[in-house]
N, C-alpha and C positions, 0 to 999 in steps of 0.2 A: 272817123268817129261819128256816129248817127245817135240823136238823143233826141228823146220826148221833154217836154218842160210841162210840169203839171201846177197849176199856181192856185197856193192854196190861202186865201185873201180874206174873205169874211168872218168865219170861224177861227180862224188862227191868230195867233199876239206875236205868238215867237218862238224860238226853240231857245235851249243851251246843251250842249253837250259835257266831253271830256273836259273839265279845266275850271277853275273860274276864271269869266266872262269880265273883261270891261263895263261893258253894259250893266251888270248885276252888281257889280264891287261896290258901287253907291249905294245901293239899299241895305247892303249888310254888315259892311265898314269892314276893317281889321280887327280880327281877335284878338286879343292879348294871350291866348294858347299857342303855345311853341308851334304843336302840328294840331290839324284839323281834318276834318270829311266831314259832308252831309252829301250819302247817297239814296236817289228815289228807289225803294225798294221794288216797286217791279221792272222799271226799266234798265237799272242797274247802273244809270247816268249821275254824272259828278257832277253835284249843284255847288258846293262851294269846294274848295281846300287848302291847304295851306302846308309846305312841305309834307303833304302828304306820304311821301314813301321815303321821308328821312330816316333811318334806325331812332329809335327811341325803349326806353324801357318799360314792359308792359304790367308793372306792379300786378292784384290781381283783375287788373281787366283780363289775363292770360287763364282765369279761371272759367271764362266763358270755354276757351277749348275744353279745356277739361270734363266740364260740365257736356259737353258734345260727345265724347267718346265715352261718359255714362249711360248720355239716353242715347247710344248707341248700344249699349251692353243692354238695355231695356230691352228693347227693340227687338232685337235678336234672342233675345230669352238667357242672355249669360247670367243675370240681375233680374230679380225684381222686386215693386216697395218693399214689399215686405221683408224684402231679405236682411240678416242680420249680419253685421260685419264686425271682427273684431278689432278693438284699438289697438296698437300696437305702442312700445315705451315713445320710438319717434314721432307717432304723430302727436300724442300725448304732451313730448315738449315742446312740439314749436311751440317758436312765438308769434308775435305781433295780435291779428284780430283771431279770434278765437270762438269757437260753437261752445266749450268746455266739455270735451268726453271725458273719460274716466277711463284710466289705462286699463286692458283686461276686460273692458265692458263690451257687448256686442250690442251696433247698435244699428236700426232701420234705414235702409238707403233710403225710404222718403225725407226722415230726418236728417239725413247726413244732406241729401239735396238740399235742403231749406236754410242746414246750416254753414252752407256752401256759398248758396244766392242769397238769399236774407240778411246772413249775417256776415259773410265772408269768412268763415273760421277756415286757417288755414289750417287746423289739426282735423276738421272733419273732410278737406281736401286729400289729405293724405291717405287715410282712413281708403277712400273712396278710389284713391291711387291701386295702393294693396289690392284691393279688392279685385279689383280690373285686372292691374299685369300682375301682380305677386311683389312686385317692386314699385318703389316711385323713380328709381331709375331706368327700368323696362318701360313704366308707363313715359315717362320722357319721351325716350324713344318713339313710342307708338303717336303722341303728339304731335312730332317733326314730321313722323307720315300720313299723319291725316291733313296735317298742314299745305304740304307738299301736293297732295289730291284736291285737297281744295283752293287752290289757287295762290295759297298765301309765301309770294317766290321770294320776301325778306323779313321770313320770321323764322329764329330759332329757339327752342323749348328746351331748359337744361330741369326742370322741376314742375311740379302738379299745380304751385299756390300761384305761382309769380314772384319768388322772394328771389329777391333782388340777387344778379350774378350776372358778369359782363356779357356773358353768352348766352344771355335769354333777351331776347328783344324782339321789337317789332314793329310797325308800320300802323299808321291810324289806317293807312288806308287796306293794311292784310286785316286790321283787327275788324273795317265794316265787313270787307266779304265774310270774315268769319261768325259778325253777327248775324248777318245774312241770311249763311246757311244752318243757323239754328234756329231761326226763326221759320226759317222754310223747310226746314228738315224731319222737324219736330214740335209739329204742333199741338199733340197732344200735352207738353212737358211743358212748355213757353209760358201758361200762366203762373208758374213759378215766381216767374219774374218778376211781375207785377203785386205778390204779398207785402207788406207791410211791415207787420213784423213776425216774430217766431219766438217759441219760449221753450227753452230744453233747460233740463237739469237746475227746474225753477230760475232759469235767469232768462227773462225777456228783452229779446233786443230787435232795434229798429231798423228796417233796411236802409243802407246809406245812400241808395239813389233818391237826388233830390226833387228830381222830375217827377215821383212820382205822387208828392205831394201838392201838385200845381195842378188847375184843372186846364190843361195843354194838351189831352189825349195822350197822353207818356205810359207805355204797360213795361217799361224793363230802361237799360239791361244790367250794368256794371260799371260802379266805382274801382277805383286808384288811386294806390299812392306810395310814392318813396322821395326818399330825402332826393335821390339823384332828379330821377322825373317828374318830380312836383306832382299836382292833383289833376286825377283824369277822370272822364265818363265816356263810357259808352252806352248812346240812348237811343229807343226808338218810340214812334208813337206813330199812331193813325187818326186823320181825321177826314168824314165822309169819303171813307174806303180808301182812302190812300196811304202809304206807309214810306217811312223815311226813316234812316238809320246813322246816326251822327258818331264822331268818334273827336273827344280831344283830350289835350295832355299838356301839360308842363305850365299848368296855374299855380298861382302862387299858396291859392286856400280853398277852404270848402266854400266859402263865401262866393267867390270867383269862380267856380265852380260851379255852382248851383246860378247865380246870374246869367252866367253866357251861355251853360248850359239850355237853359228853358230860351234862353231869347234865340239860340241857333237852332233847335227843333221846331220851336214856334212859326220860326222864318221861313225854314222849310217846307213846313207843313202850309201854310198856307199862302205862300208865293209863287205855288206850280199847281200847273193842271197837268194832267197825261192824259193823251189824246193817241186812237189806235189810228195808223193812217192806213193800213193793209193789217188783212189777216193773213194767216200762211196759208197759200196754196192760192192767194187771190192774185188773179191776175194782175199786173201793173202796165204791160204794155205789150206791142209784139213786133218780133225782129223779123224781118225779110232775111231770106234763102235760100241758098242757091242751087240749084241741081237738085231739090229737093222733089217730091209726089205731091208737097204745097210747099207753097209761095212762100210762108211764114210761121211761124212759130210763136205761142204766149210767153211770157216772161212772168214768172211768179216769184214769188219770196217763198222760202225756205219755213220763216217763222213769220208772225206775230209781228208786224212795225210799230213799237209803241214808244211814243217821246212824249219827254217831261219839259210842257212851256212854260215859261215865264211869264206870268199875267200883266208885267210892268212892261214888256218891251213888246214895243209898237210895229215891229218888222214885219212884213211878208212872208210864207213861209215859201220859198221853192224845191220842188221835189224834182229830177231829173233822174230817167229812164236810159241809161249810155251805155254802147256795146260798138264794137267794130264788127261793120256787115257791110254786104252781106253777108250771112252764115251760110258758112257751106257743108251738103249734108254728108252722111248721115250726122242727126243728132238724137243721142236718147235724154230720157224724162231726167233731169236728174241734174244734166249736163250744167256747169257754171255758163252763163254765156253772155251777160251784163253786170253792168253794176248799177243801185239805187244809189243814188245822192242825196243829198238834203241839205237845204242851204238858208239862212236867213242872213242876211245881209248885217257887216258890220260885229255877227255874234259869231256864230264856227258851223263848222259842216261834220258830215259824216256818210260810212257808205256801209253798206250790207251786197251780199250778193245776190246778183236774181238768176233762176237757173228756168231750162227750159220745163214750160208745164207736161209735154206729152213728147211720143217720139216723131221723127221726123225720115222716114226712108229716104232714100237715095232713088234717082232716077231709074228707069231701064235704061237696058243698053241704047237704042235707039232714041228714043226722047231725048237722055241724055247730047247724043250727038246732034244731036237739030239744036239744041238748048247751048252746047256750045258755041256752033255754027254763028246764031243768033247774037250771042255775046261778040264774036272774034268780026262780025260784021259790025258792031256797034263798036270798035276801038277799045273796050274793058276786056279784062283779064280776067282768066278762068281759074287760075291759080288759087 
């Protein structure tokens, strides 16, 4: 095994990766939320969590999906604002929070969004279901498969609103990637999120995320609530260009809610830096070769090295280049043929692969044979 050690000393504090950290657990104590997430949005790294991939029940935080395979239908041109939908008797009677349509009225998918995110009416969810598949059991369905593509491997969708059914659940930590990917997916629609309040059929109402009342940088996303899973938020916010997406559940009130809320986003946001250590395609080191028309070969990354430090921890950061060589050729561009490390002492590691930058021919015949030669004279193996 042959490895570079790159030591990255003055600039750097720390790393954290997958998990919460010993190191970090003192600054941010225990939440009194059953599950938790805060992940940095572009790195896609777990700054805190807390039974994160336990089942739990997703009240309408599960209206974020929803809301994704709308401004999916946007997108695509199936929908659009303007379009008018009709209420139907079902959506008409749910209960719980409510936009208030009027059965038999058709009415604007901009306002049906609004009365979706804003207000969380689960009658203008449904509404907004129909529209989509023809059914809110079709659209169900089509839920689990967008879930399923986007990464979310312990969540199931039995309904459009989130009202409450054993068989609808989910993970804080499916519910970030899901916020995630609408934040990323759909940026033209996101500032949604971030309105305030909304007023249909003369009744004005206030959006219930409480985040967004705080001056914390908070633009979204989604409250929760049921008798089983108590009170949840999913929140994000950006400060000096950085974005973080929090996810918790099973508070006792809105009260508690809205406290741990704002103190876990706050925390977030401003107890990490993200620092690029490599771009993709930058070289990071080079492996020696065997039999090759050169001696060696670059070692690059794939993508983008971007980690999220910790500005409290005082560690080294170590970055290590390791591959078993020499490599023997042929190699093309492309090929896996290392791996990056990353290490800060005490906190966690992590690895990415590095593959070879360019290709690498194989000897001639002759060369070849002296190059053998050479090797079986030295006692190493050609193998």
């Amino acid at each position: 095994m042959l490895k570079t050690v790159f030591q990255f000393t003055a600039l750097v504090l720390g790393f954290i990766t997958w998990g919460l950290q010993p190191a970090l657990a003192a600054d941010i104590n225990q939440t009194p939320a059953k599950q938790a997430i805060i992940m940095d949005y572009e790195t896609g790294m777990i700054l805190y969590e807390k039974s994160a991939d336990s089942q739990m029940p997703t009240s309408s935080m599960s209206k974020v999906m929803t809301m994704y395979l709308v401004f999916e239908a946007l997108k695509n041109g199936q929908l659009s604002l303007d379009s008018k939908l009709p209420v139907s008797e079902k959506a008409w009677r749910k209960g719980g929070s409510k936009m208030f349509v009027e059965v038999g009225n058709e009415v604007a998918v901009e306002d049906l969004i609004r009365g979706v995110i804003v207000q969380s009416g689960n009658d203008a969810t449904i509404v907004l279901a129909e529209g989509v598949a023809g059914t809110e059991e079709a659209f169900a369905d089509a839920l689990n498969i967008k879930a399923e593509k986007l990464g979310m491997a312990n969540s199931h969708f039995m309904n459009a609103s989130g009202w409450p059914d054993p068989d609808h659940y989910s993970t804080a930590k499916d519910l970030a990637i899901m916020a995630a990917a609408i934040i990323r997916d759909f940026p033209d629609y996101y500032h949604y999120y971030s309105e305030k309040e909304f007023t249909y059929n003369n009744i004005k109402q206030p959006n219930r995320n409480p985040l967004l009342y705080r001056n914390i940088g908070a633009d979204g996303v989604k409250t929760g609530h049921t008798e089983i899973g108590g009170y949840g938020l999913i929140g994000s916010g950006e400060r000096n260009g950085r974005r973080v997406v929090m996810v918790l559940n099973g508070l006792p009130d809105d009260k508690a809610r809205a406290q741990e809320g704002a103190r876990l986003l706050d925390w977030g946001l401003r107890s990490f830096d993200n620092m690029k250590l490599f771009a993709a395609g930058e070289t990071v080191d080079h492996a020696k070769v065997a039999m090759g028309k050169t001696p060696e070969v670059s070692m690059v990354t794939e993508q983008d090295v971007i980690i999220s430090l910790p500005k409290t921890v005082k560690n080294d950061l170590k970055v290590e280049a390791v591959y078993e060589g020499p490599l023997k050729a042929p190699i093309k561009k492309g090929d896996r043929i290392g791996t990056l490390r990353v290490h800060v002492p005490r906190v966690s590691d992590f690895e990415l692969p590095l593959v070879a930058g360019e290709n690498v021919e194989p000897m001639g015949f002759f060369a070849a044979a002296l190059a053998k030669a050479r090797i079986k004279l030295s006692g190493a193996s050609v193998e």
